[in-house]
C-alpha positions as CSV (number, residue, x, y, z in Angstrom):
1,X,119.5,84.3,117.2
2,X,119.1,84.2,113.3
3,X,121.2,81.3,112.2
4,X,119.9,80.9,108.8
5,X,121.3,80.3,105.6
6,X,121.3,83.9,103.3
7,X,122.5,81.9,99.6
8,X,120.6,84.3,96.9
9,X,118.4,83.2,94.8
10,X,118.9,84.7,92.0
11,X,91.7,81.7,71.5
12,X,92.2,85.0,69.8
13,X,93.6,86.9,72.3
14,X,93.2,90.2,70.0
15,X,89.7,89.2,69.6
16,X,88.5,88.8,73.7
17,X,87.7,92.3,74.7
18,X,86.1,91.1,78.1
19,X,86.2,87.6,80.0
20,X,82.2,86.8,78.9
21,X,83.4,87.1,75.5
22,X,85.7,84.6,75.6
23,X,83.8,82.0,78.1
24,X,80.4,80.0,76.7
25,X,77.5,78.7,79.1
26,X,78.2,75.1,78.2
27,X,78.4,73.3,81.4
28,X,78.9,70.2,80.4
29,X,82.4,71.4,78.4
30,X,84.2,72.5,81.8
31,X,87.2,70.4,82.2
32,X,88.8,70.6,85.9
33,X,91.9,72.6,85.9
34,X,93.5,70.0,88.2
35,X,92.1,66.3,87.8
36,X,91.1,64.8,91.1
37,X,92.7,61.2,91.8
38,X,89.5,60.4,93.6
39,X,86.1,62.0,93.7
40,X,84.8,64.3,95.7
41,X,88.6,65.4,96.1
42,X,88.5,69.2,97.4
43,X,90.5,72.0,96.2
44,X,92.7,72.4,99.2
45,X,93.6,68.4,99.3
46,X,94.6,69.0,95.4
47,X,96.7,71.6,96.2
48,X,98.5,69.6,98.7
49,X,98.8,66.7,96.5
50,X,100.1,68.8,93.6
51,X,102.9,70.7,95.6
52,X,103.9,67.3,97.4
53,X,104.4,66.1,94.1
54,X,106.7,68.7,92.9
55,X,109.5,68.0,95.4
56,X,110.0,64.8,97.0
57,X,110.2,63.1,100.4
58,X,113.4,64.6,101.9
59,X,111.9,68.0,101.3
60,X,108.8,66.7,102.7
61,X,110.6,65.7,106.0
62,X,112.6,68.9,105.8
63,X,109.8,71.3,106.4
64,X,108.4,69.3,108.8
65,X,111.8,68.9,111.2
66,X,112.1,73.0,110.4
67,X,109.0,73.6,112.2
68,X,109.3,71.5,114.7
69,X,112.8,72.9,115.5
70,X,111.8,76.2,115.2
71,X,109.5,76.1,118.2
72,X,111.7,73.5,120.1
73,X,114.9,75.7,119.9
74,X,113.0,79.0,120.4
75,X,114.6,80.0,117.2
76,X,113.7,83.7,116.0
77,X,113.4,85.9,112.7
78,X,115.3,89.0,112.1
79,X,113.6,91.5,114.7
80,X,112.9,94.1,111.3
81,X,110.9,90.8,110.4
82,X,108.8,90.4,113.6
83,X,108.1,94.0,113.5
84,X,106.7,94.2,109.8
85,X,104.9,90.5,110.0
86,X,103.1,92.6,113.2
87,X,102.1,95.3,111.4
88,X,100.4,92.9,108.7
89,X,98.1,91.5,110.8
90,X,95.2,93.8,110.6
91,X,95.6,94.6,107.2
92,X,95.8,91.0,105.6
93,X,91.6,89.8,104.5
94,X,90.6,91.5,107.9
95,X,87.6,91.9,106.1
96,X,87.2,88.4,105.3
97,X,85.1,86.0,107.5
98,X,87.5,83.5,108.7
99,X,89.8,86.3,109.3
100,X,89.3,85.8,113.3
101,X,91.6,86.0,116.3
102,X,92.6,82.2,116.1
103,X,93.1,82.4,112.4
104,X,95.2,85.6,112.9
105,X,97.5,84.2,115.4
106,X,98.2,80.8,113.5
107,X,99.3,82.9,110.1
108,X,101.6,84.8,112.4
109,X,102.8,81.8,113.6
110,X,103.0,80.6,110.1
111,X,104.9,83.8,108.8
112,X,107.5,83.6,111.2
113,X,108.8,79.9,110.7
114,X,108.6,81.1,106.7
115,X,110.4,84.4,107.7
116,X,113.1,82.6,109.1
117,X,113.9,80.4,106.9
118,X,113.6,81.9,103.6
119,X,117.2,83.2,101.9
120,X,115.9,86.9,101.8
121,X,113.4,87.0,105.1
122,X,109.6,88.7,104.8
123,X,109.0,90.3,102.2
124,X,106.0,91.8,100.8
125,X,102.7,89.7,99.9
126,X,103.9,86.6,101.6
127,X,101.4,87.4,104.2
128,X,98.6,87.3,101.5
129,X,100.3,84.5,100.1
130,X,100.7,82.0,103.5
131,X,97.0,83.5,104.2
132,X,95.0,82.2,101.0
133,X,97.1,78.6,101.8
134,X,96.1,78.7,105.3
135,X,92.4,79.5,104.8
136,X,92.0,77.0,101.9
137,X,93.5,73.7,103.2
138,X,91.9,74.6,107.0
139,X,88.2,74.8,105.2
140,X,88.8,72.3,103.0
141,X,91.2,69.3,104.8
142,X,90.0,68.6,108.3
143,X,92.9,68.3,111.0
144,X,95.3,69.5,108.6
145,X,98.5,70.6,111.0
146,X,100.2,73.8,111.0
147,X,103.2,72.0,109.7
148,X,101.7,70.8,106.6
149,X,100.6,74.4,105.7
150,X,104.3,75.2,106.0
151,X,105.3,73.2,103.9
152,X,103.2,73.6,100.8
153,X,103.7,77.8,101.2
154,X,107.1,76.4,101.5
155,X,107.0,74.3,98.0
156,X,105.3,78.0,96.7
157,X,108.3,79.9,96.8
158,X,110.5,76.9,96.3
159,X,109.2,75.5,93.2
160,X,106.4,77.8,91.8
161,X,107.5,81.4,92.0
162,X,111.3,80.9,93.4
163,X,113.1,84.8,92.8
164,X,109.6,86.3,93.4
165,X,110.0,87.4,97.1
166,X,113.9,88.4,97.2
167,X,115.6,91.1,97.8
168,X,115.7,92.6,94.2
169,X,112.1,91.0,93.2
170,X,113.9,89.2,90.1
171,X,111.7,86.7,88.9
172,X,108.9,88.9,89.0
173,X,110.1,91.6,87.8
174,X,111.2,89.3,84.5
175,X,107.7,87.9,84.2
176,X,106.3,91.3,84.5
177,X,108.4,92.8,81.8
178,X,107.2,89.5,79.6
179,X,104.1,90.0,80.1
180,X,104.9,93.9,79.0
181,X,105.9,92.3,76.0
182,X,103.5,89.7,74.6
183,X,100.8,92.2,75.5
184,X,102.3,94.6,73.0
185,X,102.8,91.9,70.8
186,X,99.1,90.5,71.3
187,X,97.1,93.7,71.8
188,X,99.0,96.3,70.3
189,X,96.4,99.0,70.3
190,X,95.3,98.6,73.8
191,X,99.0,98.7,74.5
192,X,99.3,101.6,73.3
193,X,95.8,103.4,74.5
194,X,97.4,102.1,78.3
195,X,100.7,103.7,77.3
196,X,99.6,107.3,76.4
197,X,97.8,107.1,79.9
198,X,101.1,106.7,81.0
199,X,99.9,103.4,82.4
200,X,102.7,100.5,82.0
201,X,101.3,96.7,82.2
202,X,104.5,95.7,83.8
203,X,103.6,98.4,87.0
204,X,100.5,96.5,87.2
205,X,101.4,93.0,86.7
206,X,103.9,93.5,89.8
207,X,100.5,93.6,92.7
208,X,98.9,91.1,90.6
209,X,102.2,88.6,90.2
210,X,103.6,89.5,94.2
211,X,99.9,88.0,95.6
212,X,99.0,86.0,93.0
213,X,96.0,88.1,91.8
214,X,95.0,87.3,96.4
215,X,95.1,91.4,96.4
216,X,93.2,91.9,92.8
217,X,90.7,89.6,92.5
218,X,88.2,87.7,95.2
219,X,89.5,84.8,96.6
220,X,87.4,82.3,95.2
221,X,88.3,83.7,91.5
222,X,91.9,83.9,92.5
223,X,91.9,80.3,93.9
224,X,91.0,79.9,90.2
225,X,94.4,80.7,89.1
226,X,95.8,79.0,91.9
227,X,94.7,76.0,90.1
228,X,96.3,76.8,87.1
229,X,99.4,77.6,89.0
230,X,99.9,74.0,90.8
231,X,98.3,72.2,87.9
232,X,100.3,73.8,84.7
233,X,102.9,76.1,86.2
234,X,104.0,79.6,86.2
235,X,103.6,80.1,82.4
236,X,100.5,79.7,82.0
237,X,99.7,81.9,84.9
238,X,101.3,84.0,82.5
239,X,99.1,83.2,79.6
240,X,96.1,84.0,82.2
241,X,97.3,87.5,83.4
242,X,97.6,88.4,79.3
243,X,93.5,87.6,79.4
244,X,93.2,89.9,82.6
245,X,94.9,92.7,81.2
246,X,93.2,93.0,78.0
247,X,89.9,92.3,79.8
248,X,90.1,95.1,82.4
249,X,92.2,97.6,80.4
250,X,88.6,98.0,77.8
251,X,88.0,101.5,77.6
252,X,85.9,103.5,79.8
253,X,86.0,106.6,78.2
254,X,88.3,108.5,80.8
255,X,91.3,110.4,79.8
256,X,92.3,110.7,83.8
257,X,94.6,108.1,84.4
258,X,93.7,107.8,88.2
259,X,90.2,107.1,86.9
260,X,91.1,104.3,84.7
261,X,93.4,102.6,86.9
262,X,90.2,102.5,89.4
263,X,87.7,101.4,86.5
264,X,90.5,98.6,85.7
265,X,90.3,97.9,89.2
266,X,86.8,97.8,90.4
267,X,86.4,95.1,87.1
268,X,88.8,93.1,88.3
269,X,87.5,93.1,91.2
270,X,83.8,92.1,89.9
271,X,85.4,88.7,88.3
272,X,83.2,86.2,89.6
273,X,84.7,82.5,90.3
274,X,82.8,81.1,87.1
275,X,84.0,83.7,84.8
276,X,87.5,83.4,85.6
277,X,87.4,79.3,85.4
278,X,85.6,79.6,81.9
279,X,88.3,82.2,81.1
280,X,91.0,80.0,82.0
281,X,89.4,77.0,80.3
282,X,88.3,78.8,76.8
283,X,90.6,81.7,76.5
284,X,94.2,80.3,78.3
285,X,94.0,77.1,76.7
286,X,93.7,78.6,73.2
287,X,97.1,80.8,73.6
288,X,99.1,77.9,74.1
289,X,99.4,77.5,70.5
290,X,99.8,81.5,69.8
291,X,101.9,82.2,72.8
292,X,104.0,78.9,73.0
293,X,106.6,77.9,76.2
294,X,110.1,78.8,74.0
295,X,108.6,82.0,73.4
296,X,107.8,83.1,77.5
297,X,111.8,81.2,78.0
298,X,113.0,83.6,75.5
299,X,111.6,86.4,77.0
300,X,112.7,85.6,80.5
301,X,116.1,85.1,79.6
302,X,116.7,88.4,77.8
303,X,115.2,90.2,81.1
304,X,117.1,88.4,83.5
305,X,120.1,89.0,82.0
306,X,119.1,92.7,81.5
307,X,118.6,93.0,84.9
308,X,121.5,91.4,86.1
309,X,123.6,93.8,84.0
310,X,121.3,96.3,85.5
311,X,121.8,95.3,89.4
312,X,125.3,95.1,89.1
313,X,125.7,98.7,87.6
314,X,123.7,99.3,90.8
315,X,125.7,98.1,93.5
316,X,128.9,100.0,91.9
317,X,126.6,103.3,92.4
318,X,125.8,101.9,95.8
319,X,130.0,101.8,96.1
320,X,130.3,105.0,95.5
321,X,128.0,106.1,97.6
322,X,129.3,104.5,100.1
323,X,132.8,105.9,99.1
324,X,131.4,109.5,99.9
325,X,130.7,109.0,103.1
326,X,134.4,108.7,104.4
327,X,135.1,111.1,100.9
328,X,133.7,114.3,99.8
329,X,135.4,116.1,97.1
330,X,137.3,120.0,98.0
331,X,135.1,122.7,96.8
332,X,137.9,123.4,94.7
333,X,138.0,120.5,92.7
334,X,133.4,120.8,92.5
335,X,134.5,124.5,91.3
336,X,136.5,122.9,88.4
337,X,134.1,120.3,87.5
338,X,131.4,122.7,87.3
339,X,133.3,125.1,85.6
340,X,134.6,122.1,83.0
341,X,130.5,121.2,82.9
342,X,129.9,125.3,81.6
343,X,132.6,124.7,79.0
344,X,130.8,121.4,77.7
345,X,127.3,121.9,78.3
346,X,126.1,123.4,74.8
347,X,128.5,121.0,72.9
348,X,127.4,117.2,72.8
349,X,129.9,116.5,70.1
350,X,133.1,117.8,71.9
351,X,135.6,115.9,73.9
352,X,135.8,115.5,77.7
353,X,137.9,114.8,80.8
354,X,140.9,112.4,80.1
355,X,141.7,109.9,83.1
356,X,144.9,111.9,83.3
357,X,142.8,115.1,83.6
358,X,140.3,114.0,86.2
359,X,143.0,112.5,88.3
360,X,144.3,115.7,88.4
361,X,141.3,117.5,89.5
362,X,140.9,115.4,92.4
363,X,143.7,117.3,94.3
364,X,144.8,115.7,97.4
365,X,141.5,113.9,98.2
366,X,142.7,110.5,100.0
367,X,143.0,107.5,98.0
368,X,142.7,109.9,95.0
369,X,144.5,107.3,92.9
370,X,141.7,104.7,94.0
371,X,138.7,106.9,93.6
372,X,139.5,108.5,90.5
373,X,139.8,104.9,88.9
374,X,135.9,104.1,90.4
375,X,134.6,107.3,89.9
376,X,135.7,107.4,86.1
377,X,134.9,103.9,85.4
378,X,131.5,104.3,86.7
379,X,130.7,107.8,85.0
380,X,132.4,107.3,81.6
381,X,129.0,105.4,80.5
382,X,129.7,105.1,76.5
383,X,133.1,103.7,77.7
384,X,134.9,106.4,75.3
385,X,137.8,107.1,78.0
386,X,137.0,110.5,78.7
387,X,134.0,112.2,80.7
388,X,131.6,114.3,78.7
389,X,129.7,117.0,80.6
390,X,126.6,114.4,81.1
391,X,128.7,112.4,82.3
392,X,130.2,114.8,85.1
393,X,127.1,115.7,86.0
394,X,126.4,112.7,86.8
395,X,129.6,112.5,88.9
396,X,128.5,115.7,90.6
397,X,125.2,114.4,91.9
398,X,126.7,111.2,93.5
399,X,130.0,112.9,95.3
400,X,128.2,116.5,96.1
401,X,124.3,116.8,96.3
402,X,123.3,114.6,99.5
403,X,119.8,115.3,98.2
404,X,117.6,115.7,94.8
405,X,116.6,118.7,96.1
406,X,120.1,120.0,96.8
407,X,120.9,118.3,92.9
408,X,118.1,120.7,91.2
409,X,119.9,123.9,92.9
410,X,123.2,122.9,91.6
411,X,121.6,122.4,88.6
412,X,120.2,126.2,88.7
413,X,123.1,127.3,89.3
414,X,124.7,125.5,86.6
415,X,122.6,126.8,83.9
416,X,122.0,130.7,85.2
417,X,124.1,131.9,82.5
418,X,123.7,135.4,83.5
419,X,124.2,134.8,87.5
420,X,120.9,136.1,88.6
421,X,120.3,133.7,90.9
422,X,117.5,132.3,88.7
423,X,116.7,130.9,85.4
424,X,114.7,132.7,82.6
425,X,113.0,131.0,79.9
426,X,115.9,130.6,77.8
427,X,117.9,129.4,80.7
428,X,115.1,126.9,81.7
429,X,114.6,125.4,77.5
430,X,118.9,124.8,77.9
431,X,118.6,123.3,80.5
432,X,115.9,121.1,79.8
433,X,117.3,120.1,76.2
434,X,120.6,119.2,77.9
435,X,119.0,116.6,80.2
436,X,116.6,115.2,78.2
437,X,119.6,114.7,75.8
438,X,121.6,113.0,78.4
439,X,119.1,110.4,79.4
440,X,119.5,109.3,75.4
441,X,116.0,111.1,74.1
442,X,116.9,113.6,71.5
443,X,113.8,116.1,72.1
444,X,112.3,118.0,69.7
445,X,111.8,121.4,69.5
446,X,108.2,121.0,70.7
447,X,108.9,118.7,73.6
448,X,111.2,121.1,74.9
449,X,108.8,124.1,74.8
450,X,106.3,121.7,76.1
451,X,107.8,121.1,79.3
452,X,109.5,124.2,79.6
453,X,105.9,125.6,79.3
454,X,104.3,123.3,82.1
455,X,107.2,123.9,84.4
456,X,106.7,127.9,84.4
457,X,103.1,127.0,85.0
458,X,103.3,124.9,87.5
459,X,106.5,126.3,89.3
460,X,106.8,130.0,88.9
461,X,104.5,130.8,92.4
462,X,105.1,134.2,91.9
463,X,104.9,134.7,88.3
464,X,108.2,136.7,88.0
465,X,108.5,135.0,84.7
466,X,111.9,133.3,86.3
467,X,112.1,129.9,88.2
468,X,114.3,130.5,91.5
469,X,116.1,127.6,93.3
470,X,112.9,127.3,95.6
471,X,110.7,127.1,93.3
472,X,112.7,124.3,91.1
473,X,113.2,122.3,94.4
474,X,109.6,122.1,94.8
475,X,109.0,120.9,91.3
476,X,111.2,117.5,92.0
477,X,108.2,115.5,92.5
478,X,105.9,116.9,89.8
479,X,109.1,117.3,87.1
480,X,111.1,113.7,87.5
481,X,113.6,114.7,84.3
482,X,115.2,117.3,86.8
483,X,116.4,114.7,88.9
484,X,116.9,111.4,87.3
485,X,120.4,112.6,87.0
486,X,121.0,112.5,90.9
487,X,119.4,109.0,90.4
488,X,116.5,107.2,89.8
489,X,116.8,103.5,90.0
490,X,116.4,101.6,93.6
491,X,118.4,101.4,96.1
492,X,121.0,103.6,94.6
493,X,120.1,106.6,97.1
494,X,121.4,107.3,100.9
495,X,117.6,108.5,101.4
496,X,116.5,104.8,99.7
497,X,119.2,103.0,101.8
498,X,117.9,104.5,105.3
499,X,114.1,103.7,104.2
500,X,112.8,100.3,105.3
501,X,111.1,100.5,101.8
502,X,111.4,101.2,98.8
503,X,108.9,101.9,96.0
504,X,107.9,100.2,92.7
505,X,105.0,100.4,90.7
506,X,103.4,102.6,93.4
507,X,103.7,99.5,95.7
508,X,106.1,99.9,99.3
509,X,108.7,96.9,99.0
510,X,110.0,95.9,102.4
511,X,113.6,96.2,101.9
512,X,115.8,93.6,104.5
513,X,118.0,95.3,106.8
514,X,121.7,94.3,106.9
515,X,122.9,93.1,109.6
């Protein structure tokens, strides 16, 4: 049985257009990122120094009597857990030499102590995470005990990365949207070269940040920036991963995004140990002047709380959703709203729904009183007290549609002014104006025809000239803007809630099951 505790957690940088460009071949300059006490002290006996000395002997003694009492009580993880840390096995360095049966079974052993006791259970890259700890203090500290390795991965998500691995990926979603920033702020050209790729450096940074660059780079030039890690903290990780970007993101020449996300990739991947340390020591040290620590805090505290405002909006959607299992409004009532929507559709300026008015429309629904009060809370967005056609839509896709695909046909039928049972051309540029003008991007006339233009392309199979439910159903995947209305952020979704993951960035997040 699971008897843990759940509490939350809650140089010229413009001038280094590759890492040997901001790294000299002076030998004798290379300062150790972490000082040895003693010589000859190896990297893995550093690292265990350095995370023993960020907590203290209590919390020394605590991971070594949770160990112990995991395997003396035959204490156990959330089955979900076992199942996923399973699964990770042959896909976590199996390439790698010491990747061998023994060291496989001690990192399973290792993940399910730290799946245990950890506030939000396994979650993904912890496995690459306890693995890169366990192969480096086993190579490097003879007899080191399974315990010990514990606790330093332990002290990892404690003290250097704590809101990393949690349920809503917090902290690294903050540090990834910083890094967004100063690398606008510090490279705004190749910013924005990345940006009409429709690459983002915060989708990026998310792999790199989860793993700590264990998935990105080679071990031995990731260990690199383990060093900086334990020895200077999460910051200047930061500063490190600003060097990265701007290093792999130099042009290749290719307009295909997939082919520049691999070219960013394979030279990433070609970082040798050496050229990462001089990076670290020549480029890293010189932004701590230009990028300074009250800058990063800044940052991370206008994200947080952006965030936080953001996650909470969330879970009342999640409400709601949850509301319309037990309550699903009488086609009647879906009959008015959509007939309201018709009525305010082509008028962004008019009035909507009072509370008085909505109440009404709800009929005899049960709890009608109750659920008109969440629903038009939640919907009226610009807090105006009444509901403009937007934001009925919106209202429509969370009580109605039970899928984006079932959204995009009410959505057809919403805008097929003439009842055809399709939508022309003109149809199609109304209805794309509309919701591009409810997600708060007035489009121009051009942007419009644009994507009305690559829709009929893509979407009109038989070339009727016409786009048929069918045939806008299909498009939800390759046309997003049709169904960010039914919703787009995590979690928000039944489909997303039923999912033992979710996505972000292109990368599966293990979601926790409740219990």
């Amino acid at each position: 049985m699971c008897i843990r505790d759940r509490n939350k957690d809650m140089a010229d940088v413009s001038d280094a257009s590759s890492l040997d460009g901001c790294c000299r071949d002076n030998e004798e300059d290379e300062v150790h990122l972490c000082r040895a006490s003693t010589d000859g002290e190896t990297r893995g006996a550093r690292w265990l120094r350095l995370s023993a000395a960020m907590g203290n002997e209590q919390e020394a003694g605590l991971a070594m009597r949770e160990w112990d009492s995991f395997w003396e009580m035959g204490l156990e993880p959330d089955a979900a857990d076992r199942v996923q840390i399973q699964k990770d096995m042959n896909r976590t360095f199996a390439d790698e030499e010491f990747s061998t049966g023994v060291f496989t079974s001690t990192l399973k052993r290792l993940l399910t102590v730290v799946s245990y006791y950890h506030p939000d259970g396994y979650t993904q890259s912890m496995n690459f995470i306890a693995a890169m700890a366990l192969q480096q203090l086993h190579k490097d500290v003879p007899g080191v005990q399974e315990h010990q390795v514990y606790g330093f991965v332990k002290s990892m998500f404690t003290h250097l990365i704590p809101g990393y691995h949690t349920k809503h990926l917090t902290a690294v979603q903050v540090d990834s949207l910083v890094l967004r920033d100063l690398f606008r702020e510090c490279h705004p050209a190749t910013y924005q070269a990345l940006e009409e790729q429709m690459i983002t450096p915060e989708v990026l940074c998310v792999e790199w940040l989860l793993g700590i660059h264990t998935t990105t780079l080679s071990l031995p030039a990731a260990a690199c920036l383990w060093d900086v890690l334990l020895s200077r903290g999460r910051n200047q990780l930061l500063r490190c991963c600003l060097l990265l970007l701007e290093y792999c993101a130099a042009s290749d020449g290719s307009r295909d995004p997939r082919g520049l996300l691999h070219s960013m990739r394979t030279r990433l991947r070609s970082c040798t140990e050496k050229s990462v340390k001089q990076m670290v020591r020549e480029g890293a040290a010189g932004l701590e002047g230009k990028i300074p620590e009250a800058r990063i805090s800044e940052l991370q505290l206008q994200h947080r709380r952006e965030l936080t405002a953001m996650f909470e909006n969330r879970q009342l959607k999640h409400s709601i959703l949850r509301l319309q299992a037990h309550t699903t409004l009488t086609p009647q009532v879906a009959d008015q709203l959509q007939r309201q929507l018709r009525e305010l559709k082509g008028d962004q300026q008019s009035g909507g729904l009072s509370r008085d008015q909505f109440r009404q429309m709800l009929g005899d629904v049960p709890n009608a009183a109750g659920l008109a009060r969440l629903l038009f809370d939640t919907l009226d967005a610009d807090q105006s007290d009444d509901l403009s056609a937007a934001e009925i839509l919106r209202g429509l896709a969370l009580t109605q549609s039970r899928s984006a695909e079932g959204f995009v046909r009410q959505l057809c039928e919403l805008f097929d002014a003439d009842a055809s049972g399709s939508l022309d051309r003109a149809e199609t540029r109304v209805m794309v104006d509309w919701l591009m003008r409810i997600w708060e991007h007035p489009p121009t006339e051009e942007q419009v025809e644009d994507m009305v233009s690559r829709m009929f392309s893509t979407l009109d199979a038989d070339q009727s000239g016409t786009l048929d439910p069918d045939e806008l159903a299909l498009g939800c995947s390759s046309f997003p803007l049709m169904t960010q209305c039914y919703g787009c952020l995590l979690y928000t979704s039944d489909a997303a809630d039923e999912e033992d993951s979710v996505d972000l960035g292109g990368r599966r997040i293990i979601k926790k099951k409740k219990k």
